[in-house]
PDB file with SEQRES, HELIX, SHEET and CRYST1 records, atoms N, CA, C and O in Angstrom:
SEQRES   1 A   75  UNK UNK UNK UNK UNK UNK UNK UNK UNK UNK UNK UNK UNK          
SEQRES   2 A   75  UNK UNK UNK UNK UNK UNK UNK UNK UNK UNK UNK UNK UNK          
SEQRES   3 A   75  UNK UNK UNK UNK UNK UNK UNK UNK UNK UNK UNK UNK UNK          
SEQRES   4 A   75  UNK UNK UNK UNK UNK UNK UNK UNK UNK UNK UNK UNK UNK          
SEQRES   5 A   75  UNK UNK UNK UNK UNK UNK UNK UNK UNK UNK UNK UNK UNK          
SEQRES   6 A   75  UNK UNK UNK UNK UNK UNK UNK UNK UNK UNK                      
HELIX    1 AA1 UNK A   13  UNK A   31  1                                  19    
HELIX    2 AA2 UNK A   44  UNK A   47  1                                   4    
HELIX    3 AA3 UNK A   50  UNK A   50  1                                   1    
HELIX    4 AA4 UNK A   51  UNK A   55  3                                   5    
HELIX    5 AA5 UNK A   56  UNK A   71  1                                  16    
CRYST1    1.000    1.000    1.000  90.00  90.00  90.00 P 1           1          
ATOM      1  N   UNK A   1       0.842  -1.167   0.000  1.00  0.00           N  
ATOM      2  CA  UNK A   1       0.000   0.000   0.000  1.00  0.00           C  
ATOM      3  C   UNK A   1       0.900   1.248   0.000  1.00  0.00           C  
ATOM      4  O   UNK A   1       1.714   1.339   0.919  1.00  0.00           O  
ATOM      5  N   UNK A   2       0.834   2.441  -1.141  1.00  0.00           N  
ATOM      6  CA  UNK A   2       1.581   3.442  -1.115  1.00  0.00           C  
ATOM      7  C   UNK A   2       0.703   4.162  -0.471  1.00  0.00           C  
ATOM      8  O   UNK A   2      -0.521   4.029  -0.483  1.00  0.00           O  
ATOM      9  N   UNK A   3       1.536   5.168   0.267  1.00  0.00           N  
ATOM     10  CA  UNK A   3       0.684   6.403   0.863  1.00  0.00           C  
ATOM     11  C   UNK A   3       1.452   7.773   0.456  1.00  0.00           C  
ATOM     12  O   UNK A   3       2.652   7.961   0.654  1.00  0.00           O  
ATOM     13  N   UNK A   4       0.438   8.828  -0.228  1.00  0.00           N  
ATOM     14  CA  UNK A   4       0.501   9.779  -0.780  1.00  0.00           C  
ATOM     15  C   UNK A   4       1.573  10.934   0.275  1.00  0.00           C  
ATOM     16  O   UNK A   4       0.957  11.455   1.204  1.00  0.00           O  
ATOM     17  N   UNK A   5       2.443  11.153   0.200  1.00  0.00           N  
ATOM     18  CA  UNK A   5       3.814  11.774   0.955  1.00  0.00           C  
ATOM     19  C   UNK A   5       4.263  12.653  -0.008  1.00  0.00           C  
ATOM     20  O   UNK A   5       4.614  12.601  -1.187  1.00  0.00           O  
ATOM     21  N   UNK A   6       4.104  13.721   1.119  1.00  0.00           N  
ATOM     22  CA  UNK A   6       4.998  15.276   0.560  1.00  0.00           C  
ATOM     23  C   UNK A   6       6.266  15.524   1.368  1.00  0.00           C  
ATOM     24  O   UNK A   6       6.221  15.503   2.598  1.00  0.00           O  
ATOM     25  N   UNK A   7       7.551  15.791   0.613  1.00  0.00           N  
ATOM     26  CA  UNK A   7       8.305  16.201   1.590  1.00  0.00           C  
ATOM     27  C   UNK A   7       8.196  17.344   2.344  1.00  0.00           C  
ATOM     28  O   UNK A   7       7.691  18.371   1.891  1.00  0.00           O  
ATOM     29  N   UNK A   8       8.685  17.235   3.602  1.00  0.00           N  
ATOM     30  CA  UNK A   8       8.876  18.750   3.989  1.00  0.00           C  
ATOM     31  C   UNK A   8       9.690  20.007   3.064  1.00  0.00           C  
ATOM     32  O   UNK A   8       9.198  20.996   2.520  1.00  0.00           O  
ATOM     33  N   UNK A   9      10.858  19.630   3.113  1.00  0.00           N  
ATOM     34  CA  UNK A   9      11.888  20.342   2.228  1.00  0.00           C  
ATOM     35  C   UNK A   9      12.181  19.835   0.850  1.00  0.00           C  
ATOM     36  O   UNK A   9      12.047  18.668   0.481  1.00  0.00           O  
ATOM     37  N   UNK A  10      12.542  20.716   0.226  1.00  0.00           N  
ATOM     38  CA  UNK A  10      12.905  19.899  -1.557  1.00  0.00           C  
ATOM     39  C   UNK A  10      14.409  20.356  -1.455  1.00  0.00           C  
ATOM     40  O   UNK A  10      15.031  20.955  -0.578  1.00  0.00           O  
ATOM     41  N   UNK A  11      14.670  19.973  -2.380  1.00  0.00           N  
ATOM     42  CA  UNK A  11      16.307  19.871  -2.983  1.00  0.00           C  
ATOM     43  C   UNK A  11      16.756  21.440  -3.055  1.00  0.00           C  
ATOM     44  O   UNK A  11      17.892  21.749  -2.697  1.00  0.00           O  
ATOM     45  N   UNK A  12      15.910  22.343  -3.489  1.00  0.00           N  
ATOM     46  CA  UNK A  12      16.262  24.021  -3.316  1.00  0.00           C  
ATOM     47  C   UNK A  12      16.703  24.553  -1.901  1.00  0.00           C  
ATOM     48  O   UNK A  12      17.601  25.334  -1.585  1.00  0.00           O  
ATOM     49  N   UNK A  13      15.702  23.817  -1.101  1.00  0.00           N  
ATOM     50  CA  UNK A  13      15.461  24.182   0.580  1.00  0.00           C  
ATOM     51  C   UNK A  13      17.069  23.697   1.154  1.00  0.00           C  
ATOM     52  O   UNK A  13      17.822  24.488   1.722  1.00  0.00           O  
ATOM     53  N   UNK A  14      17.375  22.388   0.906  1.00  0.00           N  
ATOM     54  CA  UNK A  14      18.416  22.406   1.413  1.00  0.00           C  
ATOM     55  C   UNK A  14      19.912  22.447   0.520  1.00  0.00           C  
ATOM     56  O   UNK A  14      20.914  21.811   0.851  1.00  0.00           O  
ATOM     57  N   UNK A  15      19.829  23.164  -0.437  1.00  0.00           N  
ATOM     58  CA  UNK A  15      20.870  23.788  -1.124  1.00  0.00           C  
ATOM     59  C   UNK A  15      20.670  25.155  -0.395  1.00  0.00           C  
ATOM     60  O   UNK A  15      21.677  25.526   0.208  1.00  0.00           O  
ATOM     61  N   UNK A  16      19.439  26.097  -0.308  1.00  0.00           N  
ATOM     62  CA  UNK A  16      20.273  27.138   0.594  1.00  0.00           C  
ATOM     63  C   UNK A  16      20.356  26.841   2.106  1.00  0.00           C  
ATOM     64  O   UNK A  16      21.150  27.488   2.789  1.00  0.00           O  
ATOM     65  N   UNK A  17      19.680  26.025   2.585  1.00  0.00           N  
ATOM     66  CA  UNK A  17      20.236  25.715   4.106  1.00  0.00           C  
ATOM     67  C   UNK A  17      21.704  25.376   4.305  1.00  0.00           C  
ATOM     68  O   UNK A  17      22.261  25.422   5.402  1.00  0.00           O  
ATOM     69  N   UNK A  18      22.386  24.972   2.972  1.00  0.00           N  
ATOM     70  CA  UNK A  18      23.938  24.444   2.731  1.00  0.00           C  
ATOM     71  C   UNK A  18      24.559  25.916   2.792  1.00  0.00           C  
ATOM     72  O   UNK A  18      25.429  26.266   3.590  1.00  0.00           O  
ATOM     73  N   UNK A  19      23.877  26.839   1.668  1.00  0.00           N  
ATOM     74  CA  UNK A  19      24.348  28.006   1.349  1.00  0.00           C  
ATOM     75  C   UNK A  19      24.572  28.933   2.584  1.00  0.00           C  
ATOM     76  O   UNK A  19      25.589  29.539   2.923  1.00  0.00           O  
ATOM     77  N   UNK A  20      23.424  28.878   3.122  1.00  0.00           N  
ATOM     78  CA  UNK A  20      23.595  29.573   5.169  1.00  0.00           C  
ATOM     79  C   UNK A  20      24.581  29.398   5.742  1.00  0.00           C  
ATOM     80  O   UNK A  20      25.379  30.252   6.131  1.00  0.00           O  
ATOM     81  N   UNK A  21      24.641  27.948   5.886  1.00  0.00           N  
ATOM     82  CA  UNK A  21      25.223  27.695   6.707  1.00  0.00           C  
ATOM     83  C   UNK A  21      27.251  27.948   6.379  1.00  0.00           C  
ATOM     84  O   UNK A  21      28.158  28.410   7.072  1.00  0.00           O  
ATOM     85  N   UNK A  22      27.207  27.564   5.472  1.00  0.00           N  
ATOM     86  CA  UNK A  22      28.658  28.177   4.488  1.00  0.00           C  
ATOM     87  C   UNK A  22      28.921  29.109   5.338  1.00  0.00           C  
ATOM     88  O   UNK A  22      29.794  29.065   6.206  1.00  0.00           O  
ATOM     89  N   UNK A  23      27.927  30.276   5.045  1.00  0.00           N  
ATOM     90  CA  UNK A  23      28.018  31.754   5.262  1.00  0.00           C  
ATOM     91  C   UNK A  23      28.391  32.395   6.350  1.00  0.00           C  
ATOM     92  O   UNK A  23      29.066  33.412   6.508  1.00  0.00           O  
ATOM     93  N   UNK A  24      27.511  31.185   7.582  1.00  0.00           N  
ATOM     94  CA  UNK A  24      27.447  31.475   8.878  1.00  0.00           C  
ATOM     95  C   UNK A  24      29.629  31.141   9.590  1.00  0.00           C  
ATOM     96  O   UNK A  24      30.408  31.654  10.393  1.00  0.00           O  
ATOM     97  N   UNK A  25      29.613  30.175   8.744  1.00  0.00           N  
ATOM     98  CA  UNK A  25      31.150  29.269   9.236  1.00  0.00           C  
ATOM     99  C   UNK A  25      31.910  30.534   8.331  1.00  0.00           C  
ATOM    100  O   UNK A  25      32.572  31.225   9.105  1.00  0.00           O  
ATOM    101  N   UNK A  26      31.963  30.838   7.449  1.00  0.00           N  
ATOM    102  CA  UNK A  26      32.887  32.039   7.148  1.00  0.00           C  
ATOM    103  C   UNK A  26      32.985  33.268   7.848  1.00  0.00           C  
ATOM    104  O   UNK A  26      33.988  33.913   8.152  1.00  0.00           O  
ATOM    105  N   UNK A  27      31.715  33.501   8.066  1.00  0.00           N  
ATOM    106  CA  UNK A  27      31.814  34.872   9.476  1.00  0.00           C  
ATOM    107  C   UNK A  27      32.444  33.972  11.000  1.00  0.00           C  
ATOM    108  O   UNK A  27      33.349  34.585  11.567  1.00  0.00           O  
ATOM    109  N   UNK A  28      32.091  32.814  11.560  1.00  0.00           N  
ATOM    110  CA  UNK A  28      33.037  32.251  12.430  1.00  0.00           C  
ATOM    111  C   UNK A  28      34.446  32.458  12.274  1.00  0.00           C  
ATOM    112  O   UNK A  28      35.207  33.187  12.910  1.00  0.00           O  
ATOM    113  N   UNK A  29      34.604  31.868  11.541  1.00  0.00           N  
ATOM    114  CA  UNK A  29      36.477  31.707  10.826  1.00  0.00           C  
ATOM    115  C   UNK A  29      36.549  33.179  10.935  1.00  0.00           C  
ATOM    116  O   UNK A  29      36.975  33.577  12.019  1.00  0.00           O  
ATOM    117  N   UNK A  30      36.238  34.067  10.080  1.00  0.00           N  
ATOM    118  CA  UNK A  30      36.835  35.313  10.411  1.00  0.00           C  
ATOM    119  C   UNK A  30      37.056  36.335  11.840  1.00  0.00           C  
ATOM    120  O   UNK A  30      37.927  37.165  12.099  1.00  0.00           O  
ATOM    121  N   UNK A  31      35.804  35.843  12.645  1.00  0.00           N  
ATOM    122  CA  UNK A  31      36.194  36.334  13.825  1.00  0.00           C  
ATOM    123  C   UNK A  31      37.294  35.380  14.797  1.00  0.00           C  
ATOM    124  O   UNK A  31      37.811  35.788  15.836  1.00  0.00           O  
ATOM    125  N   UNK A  32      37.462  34.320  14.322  1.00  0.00           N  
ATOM    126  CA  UNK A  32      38.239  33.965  15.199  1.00  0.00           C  
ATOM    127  C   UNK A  32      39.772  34.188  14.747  1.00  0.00           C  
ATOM    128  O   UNK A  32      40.235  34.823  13.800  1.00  0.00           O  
ATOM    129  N   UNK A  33      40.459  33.355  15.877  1.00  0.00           N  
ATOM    130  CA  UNK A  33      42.137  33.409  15.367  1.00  0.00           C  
ATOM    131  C   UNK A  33      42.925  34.762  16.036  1.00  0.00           C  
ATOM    132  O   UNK A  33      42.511  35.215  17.103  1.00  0.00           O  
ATOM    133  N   UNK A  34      44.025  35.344  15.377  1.00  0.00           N  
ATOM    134  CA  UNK A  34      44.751  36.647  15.864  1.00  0.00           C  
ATOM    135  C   UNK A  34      45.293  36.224  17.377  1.00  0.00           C  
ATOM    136  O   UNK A  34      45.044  36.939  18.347  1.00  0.00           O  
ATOM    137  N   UNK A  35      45.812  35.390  17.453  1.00  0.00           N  
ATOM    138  CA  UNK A  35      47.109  34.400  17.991  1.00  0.00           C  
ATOM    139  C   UNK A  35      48.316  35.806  18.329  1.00  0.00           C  
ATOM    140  O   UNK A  35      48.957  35.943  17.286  1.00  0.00           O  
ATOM    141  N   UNK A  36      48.673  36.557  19.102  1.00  0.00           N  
ATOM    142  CA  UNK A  36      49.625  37.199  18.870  1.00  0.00           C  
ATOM    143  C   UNK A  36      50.754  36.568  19.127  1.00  0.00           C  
ATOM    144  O   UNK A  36      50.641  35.559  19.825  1.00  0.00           O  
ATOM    145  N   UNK A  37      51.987  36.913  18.709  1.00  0.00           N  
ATOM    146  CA  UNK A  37      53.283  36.279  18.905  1.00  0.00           C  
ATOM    147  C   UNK A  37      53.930  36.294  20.210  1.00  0.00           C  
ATOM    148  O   UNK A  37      54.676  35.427  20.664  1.00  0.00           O  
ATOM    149  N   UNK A  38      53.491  37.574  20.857  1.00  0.00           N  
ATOM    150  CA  UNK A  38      54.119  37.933  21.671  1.00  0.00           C  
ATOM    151  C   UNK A  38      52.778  37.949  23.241  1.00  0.00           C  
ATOM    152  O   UNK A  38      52.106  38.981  23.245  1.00  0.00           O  
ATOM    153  N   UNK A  39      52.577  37.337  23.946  1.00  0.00           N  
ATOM    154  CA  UNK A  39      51.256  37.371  24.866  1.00  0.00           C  
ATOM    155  C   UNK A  39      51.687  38.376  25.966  1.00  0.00           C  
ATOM    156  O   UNK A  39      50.859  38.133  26.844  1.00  0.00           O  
ATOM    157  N   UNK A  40      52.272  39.093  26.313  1.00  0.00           N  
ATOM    158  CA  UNK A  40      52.521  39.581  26.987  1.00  0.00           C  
ATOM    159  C   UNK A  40      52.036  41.134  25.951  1.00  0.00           C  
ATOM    160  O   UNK A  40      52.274  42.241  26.434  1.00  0.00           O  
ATOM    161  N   UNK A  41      51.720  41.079  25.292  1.00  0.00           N  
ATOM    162  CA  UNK A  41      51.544  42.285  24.185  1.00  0.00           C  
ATOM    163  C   UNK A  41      50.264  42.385  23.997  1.00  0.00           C  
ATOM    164  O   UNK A  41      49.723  41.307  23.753  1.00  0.00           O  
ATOM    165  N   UNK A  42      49.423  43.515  24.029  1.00  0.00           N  
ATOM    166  CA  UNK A  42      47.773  43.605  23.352  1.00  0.00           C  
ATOM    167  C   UNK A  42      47.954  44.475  22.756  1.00  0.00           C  
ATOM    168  O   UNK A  42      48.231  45.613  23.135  1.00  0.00           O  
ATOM    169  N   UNK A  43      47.768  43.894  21.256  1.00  0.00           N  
ATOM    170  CA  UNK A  43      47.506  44.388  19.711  1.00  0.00           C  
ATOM    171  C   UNK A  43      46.145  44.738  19.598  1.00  0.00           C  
ATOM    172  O   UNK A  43      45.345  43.906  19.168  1.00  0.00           O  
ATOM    173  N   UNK A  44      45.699  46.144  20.012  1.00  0.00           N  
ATOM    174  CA  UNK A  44      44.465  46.833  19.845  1.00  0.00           C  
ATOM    175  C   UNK A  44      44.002  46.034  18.279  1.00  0.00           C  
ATOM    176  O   UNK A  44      43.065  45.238  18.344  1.00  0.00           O  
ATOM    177  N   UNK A  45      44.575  46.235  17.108  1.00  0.00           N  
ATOM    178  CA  UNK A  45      44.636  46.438  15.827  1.00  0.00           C  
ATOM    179  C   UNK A  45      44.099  45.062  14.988  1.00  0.00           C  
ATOM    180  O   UNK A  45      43.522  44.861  13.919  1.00  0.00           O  
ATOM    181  N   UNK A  46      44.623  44.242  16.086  1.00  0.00           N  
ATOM    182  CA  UNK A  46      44.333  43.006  15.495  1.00  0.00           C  
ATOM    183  C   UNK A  46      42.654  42.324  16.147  1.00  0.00           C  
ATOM    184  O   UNK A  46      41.580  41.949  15.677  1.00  0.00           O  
ATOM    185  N   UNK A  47      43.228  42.463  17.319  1.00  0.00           N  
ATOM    186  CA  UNK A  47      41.564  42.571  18.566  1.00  0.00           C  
ATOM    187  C   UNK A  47      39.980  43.476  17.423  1.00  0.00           C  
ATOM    188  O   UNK A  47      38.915  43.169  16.886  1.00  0.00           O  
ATOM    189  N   UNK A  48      40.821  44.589  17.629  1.00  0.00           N  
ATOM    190  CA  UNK A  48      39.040  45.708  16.675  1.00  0.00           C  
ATOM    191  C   UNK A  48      39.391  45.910  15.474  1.00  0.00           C  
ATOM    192  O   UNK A  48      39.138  46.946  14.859  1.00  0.00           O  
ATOM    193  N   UNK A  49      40.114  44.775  14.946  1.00  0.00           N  
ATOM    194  CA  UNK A  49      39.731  45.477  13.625  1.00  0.00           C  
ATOM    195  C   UNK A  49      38.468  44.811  12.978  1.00  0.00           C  
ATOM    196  O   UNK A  49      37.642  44.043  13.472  1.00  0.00           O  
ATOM    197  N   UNK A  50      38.590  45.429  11.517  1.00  0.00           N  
ATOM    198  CA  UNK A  50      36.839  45.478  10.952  1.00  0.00           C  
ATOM    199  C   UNK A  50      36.539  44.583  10.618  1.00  0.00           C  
ATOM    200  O   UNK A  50      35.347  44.554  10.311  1.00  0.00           O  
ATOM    201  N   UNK A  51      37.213  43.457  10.462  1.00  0.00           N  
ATOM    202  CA  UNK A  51      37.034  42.025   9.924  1.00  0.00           C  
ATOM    203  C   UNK A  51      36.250  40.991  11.113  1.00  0.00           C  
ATOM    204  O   UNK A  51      35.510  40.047  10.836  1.00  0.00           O  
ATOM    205  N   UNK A  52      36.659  41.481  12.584  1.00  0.00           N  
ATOM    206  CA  UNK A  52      36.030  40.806  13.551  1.00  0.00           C  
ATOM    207  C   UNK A  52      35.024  41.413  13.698  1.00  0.00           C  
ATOM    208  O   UNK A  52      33.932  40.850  13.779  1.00  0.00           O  
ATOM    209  N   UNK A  53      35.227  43.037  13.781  1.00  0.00           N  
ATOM    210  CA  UNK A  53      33.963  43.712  14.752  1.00  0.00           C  
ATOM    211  C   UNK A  53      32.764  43.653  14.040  1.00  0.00           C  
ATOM    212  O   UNK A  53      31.685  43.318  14.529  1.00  0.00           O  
ATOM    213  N   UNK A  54      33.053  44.138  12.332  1.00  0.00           N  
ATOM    214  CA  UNK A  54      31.885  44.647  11.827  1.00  0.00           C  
ATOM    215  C   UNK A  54      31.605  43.219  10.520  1.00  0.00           C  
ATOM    216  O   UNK A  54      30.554  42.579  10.513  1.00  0.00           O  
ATOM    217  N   UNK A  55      32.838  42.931   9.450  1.00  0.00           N  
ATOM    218  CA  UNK A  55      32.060  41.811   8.605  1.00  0.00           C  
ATOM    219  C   UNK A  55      31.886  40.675   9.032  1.00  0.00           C  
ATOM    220  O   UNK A  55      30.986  40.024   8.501  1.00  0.00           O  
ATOM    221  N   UNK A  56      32.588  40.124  10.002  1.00  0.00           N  
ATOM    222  CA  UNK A  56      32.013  38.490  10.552  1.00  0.00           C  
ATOM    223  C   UNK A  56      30.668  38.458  11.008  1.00  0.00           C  
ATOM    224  O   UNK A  56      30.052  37.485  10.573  1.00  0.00           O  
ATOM    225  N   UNK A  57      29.826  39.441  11.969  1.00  0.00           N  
ATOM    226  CA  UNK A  57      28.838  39.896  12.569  1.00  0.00           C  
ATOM    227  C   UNK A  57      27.619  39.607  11.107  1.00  0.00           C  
ATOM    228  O   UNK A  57      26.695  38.833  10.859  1.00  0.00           O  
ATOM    229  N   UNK A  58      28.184  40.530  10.564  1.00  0.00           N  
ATOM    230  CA  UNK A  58      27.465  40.884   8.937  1.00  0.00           C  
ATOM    231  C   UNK A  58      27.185  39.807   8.441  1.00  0.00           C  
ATOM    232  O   UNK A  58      26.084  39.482   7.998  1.00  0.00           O  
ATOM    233  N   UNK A  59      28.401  39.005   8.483  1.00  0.00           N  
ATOM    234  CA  UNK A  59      28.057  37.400   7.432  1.00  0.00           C  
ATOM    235  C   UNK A  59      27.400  36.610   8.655  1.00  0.00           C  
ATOM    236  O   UNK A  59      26.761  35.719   8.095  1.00  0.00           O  
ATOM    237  N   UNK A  60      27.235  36.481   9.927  1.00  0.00           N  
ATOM    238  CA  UNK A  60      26.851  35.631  10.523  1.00  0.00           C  
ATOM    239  C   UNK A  60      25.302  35.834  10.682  1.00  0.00           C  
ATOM    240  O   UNK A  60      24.620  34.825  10.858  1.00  0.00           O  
ATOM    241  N   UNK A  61      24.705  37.047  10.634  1.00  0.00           N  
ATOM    242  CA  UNK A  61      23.478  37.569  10.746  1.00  0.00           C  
ATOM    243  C   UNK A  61      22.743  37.210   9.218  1.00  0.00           C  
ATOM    244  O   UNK A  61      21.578  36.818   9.293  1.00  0.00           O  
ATOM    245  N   UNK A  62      23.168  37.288   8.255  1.00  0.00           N  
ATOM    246  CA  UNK A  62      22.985  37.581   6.667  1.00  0.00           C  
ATOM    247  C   UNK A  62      22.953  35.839   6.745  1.00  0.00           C  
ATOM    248  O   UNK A  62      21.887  35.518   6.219  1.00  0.00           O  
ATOM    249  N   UNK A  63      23.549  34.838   7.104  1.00  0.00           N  
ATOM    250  CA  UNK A  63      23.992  33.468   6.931  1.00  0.00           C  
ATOM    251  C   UNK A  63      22.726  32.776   7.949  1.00  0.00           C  
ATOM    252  O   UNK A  63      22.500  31.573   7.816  1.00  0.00           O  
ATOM    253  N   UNK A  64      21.880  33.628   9.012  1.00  0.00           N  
ATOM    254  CA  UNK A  64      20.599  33.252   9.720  1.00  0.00           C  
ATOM    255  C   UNK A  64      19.476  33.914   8.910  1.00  0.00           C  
ATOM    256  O   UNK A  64      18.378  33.373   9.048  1.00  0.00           O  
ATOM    257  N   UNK A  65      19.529  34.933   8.126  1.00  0.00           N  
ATOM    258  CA  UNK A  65      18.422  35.240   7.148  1.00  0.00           C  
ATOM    259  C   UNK A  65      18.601  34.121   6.143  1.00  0.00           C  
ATOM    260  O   UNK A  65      17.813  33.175   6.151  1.00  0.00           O  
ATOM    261  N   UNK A  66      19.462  34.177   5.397  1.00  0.00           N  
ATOM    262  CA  UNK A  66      19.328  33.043   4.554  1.00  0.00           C  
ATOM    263  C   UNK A  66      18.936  31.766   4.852  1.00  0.00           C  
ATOM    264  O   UNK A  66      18.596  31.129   3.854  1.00  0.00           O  
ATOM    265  N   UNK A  67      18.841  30.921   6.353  1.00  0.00           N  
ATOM    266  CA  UNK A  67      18.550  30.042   7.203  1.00  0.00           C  
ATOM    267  C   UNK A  67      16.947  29.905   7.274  1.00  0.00           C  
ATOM    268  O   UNK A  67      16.184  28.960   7.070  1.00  0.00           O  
ATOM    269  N   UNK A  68      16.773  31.140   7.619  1.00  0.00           N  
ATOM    270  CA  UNK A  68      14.911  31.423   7.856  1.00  0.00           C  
ATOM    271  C   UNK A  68      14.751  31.512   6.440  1.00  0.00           C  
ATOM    272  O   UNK A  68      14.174  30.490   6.070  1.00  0.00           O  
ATOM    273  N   UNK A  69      14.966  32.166   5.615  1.00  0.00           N  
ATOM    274  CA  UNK A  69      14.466  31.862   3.882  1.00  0.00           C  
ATOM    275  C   UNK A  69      14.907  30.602   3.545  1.00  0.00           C  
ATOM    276  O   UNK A  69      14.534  30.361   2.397  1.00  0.00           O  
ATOM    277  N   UNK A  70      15.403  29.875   3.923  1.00  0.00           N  
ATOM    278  CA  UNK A  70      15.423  28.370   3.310  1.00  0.00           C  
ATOM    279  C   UNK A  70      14.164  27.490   4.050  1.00  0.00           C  
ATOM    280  O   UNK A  70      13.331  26.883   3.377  1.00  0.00           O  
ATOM    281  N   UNK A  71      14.155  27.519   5.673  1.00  0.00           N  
ATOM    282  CA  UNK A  71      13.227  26.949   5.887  1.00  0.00           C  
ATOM    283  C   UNK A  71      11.855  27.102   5.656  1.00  0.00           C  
ATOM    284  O   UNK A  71      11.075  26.152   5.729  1.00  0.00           O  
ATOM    285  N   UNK A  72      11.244  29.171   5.158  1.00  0.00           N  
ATOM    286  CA  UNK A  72      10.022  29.009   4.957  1.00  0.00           C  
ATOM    287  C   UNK A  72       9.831  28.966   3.717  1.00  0.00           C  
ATOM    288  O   UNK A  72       8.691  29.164   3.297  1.00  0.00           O  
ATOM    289  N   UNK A  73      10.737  28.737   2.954  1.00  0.00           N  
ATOM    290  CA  UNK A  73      10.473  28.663   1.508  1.00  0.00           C  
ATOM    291  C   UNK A  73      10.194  27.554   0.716  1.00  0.00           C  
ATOM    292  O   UNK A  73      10.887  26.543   0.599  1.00  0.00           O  
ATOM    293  N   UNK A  74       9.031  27.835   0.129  1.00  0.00           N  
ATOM    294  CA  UNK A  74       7.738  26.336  -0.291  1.00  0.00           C  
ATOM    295  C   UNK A  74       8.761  25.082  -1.138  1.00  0.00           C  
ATOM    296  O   UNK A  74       9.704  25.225  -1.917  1.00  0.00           O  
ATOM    297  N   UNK A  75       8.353  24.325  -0.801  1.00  0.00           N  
ATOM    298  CA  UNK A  75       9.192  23.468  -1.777  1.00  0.00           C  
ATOM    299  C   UNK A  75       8.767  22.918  -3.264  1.00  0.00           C  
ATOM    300  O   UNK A  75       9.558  22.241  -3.921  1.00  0.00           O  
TER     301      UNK A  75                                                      
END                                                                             
């Protein structure tokens, strides 16, 4: 006996749930790291710069919109 079955998600849904999530791990990676050589030393420069403060933030927020548009988007 077959029974008539819809998926939840289609093949689009989780190509951008792939695409999010990419997005989300590239804003990770960029905020992390900046290892200084010297620990006894605080490198303002490396700590605030714009790559941690302002685009990782950017891609990690932008990488949860794309998250919510994958899941409500019809299949």
């Amino acid at each position: 006996m077959e029974k008539n079955r819809s998926e939840l998600f289609g093949k689009s849904n989780f190509l951008w749930m792939g695409i999010g999530i990419a997005i989300i791990l590239i804003g990770f990676l960029l905020m992390a790291g900046g290892k200084s050589t010297d620990p006894n030393v605080f490198s303002e420069n490396e700590v605030y710069s714009f790559q941690r403060i302002t685009l990782a933030p950017i891609l990690i927020i932008t990488g949860l919109i794309v998250e919510v548009y994958a899941i409500m988007k019809k299949a």
